[in-house]
C-alpha positions, 0 to 999 in steps of 0.5 A: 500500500506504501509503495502504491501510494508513492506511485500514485503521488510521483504520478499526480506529481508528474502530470500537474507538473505538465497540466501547468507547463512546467518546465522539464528542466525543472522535473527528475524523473529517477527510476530506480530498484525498490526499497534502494535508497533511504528516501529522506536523501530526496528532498535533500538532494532537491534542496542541494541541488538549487545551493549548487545550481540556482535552479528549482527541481523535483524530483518523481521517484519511481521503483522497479523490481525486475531489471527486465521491467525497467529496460522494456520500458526505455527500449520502447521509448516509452518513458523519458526517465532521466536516470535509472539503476540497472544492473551489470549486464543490463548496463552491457545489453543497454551499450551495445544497444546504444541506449545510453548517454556518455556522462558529463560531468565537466559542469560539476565544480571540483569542490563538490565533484564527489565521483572523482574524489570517491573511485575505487579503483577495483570498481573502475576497473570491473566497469571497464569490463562490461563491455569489451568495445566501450567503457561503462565507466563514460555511461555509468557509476557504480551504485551498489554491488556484492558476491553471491555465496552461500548463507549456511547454518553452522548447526548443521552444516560445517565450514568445510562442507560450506566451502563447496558449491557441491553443498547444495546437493550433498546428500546429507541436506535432502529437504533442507536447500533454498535456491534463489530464483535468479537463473544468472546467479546460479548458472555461474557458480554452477559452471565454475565448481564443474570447471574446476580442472580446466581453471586449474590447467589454464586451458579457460578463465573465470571471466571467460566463463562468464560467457559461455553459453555453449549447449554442452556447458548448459547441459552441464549446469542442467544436469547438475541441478537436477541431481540437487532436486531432492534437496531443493525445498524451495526456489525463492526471490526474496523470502529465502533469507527470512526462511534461513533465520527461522530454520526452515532450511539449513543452506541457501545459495544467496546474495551477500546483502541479504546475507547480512540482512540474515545474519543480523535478524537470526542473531536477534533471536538466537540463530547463528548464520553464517556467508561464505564464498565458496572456494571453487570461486563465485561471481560479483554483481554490480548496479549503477546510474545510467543516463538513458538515451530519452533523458530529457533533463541530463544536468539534473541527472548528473547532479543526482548521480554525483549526490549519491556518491556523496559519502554521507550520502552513499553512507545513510543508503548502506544502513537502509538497505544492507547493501554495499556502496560502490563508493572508495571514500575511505569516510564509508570504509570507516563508517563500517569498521568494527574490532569484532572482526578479524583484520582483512586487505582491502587495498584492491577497493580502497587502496594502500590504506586499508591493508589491515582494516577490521569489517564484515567480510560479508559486505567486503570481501578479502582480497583472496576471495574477489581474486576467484570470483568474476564479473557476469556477461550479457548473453544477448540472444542466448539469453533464452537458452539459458532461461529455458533450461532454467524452467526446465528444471524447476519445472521437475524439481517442485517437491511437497517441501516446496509448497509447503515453504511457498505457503509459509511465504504466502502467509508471511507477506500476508502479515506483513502487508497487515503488520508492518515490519520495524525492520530496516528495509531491504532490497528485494529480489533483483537479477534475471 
């Protein structure tokens, strides 16, 4: 009811913006994934935003679920939106499509130029890798971003049997897997465990794999779920996390914001869980601001993007959504430091300074753990290959365990539309 109300309001926003002639230089329409942002950080920015510039703006926020929603809407023209949030590969597929505008942010002052002071340089690098022809980083700033793992009760699963994606079908946890409904995400962890002898040989590289989306390597990853379907108790897009906090299952393949979201409300009740990326190797996820190619207000938009960068900024939209901020200021690094930690190298992401830096490795990971993990690749066309055989087996993998959790998830978001939860928010499900 919440999320429709802002629709609606952005809505009546909009069109007594244009019923009265208002300029479109004074409107930012901001599309953007649910619960992303703390929202308070808007009128901030529309306040901001007139002390650097002079100029009045508002801005129409509207949220999004699935990363194909938002690109359907800017490939059709559809929509004018001046600055969305995309993912990764979308960021891949809307290059090679030519969807996007090269950021400018020469008007910016120096002073306030918070994306040239804040870059990280391993997250300059991997945008540099999107694309092989062009470098996302002139169309794209890095937002959000983290692994994919594996969250394990240590109860009952140890560490060891933890550090192999080969977990998830160990016969031990039959009943007892929840699987993210997120074909990419699972297709490359997959793919990199099976192989294993050719990465060690030196005959292919993880980032190679990352697009390889050849029928036998596809069968592959197919027969290996399969053989996981005893154990599969449910294919979740975002209730996962709560299930692992109450016990209803013991491993689930996940992504590490949600991880951290899971570790903290388990705890609060007395459950202890675990993330770990599992040695085989694993991937990285990336979200960022882009500037479609309908913008109709880019200056606007180029001011949004740099306010969130903005190291308070990027620090507030962390502890709203459990996520990580793509963000090098070494102001954010210290905002997540804490002595309950072991001492770990992030030198890769904020440079010489934190060789030694005391964080959850969940949300940063050490650098022995981003030197096996890759960056996923837009498959283009093939794309439907990989989405086919992904219904093909979870059209043979539904179990009485499965409904039985679906039920439960049901029931679940049911009270949570009539309760409503004191919990910080956090992000939903978001990669297809």
């Amino acid at each position: 009811m919440k999320r429709l109300f802002k629709f609606i309001a952005s809505a009546v926003i909009l069109a007594m913006a244009v019923s009265c002639g208002s300029d479109r230089t004074q409107i930012l329409k901001v599309y953007n994934w649910s619960d992303y942002i703390d929202e308070t950080v808007i009128p901030e920015f529309e306040q901001w935003y007139h002390e650097q510039t002079g100029e009045t703006i508002q801005v129409v926020y509207q949220t999004f679920d699935i990363n194909e929603t938002m690109l359907s809407k800017i490939e059709k023209g559809h929509e004018d939106y001046d600055v969305v949030c995309p993912s990764d590969y979308i960021i891949e597929r809307m290059l090679n499509n030519g969807l996007l505008l090269p950021l400018d942010f020469a008007a910016i002052p120096d002073s306030i130029n918070y994306i040239a002071h804040n870059k990280s340089p391993y997250i300059q690098k991997m945008f540099a890798s999107i694309n092989n022809e062009i470098d996302a980083n002139d169309y794209s700033v890095a937002f959000m971003w983290g692994t994919t793992g594996l969250i394990y009760n240590p109860k009952y699963v140890t560490d060891e049997e933890a550090s192999t994606w080969n977990a998830v079908r160990n016969p031990k946890f039959v009943d007892q897997v929840l699987m993210k409904d997120a074909p990419r995400d699972v297709y490359a962890p997959v793919l990199i465990y099976l192989k294993q002898k050719e990465l060690h040989e030196g005959s292919v590289t993880l980032q190679e794999l990352m697009s390889d989306s050849s029928t036998e390597s596809i069968a592959a990853v197919e027969e290996f779920l399969r053989s996981a379907k005893d154990n599969i108790c449910g294919w979740e897009a975002d209730f996962g996390k709560e299930q692992m906090t109450k016990e209803r299952a013991v491993l689930s393949l996940n992504w590490s914001g949600d991880a951290v979201w899971a570790i903290e409300e388990a705890a609060a009740v007395g459950v202890e869980l675990r993330y770990t990326v599992p040695e085989e190797g694993s991937t990285v996820w990336f979200d960022g601001w882009v500037i479609p190619k309908y913008a109709q207000n880019t200056k606007a938009a180029t001011y949004w993007i740099d306010f969130m960068c903005r190291p308070d900024i990027a620090i507030r939209n962390m502890d709203v959504t459990g996520y990580v901020a793509a963000n090098g200021a070494y102001e954010v690094l210290e905002s997540q430091m804490d002595e309950e930690y072991e001492p770990i190298d992030l030198t890769y992401f904020f440079g010489p300074q934190a060789d030694s830096v005391c964080v959850n490795p969940a949300l940063y990971p050490d650098q022995a753990v981003i030197d096996r993990c890759a960056l996923e690749h837009d498959w283009g066309q093939d794309t439907d290959k990989l989405l086919e055989m992904w219904a093909r087996v979870k059209g043979d993998n539904a179990s009485s365990t499965t409904y039985i959790v679906i039920v439960i998830a049901i029931i679940a978001l049911a009270a949570a539309v009539i309760i409503p939860a004191a919990n910080k928010k956090r992000r939903h499900g978001r990669r297809k």
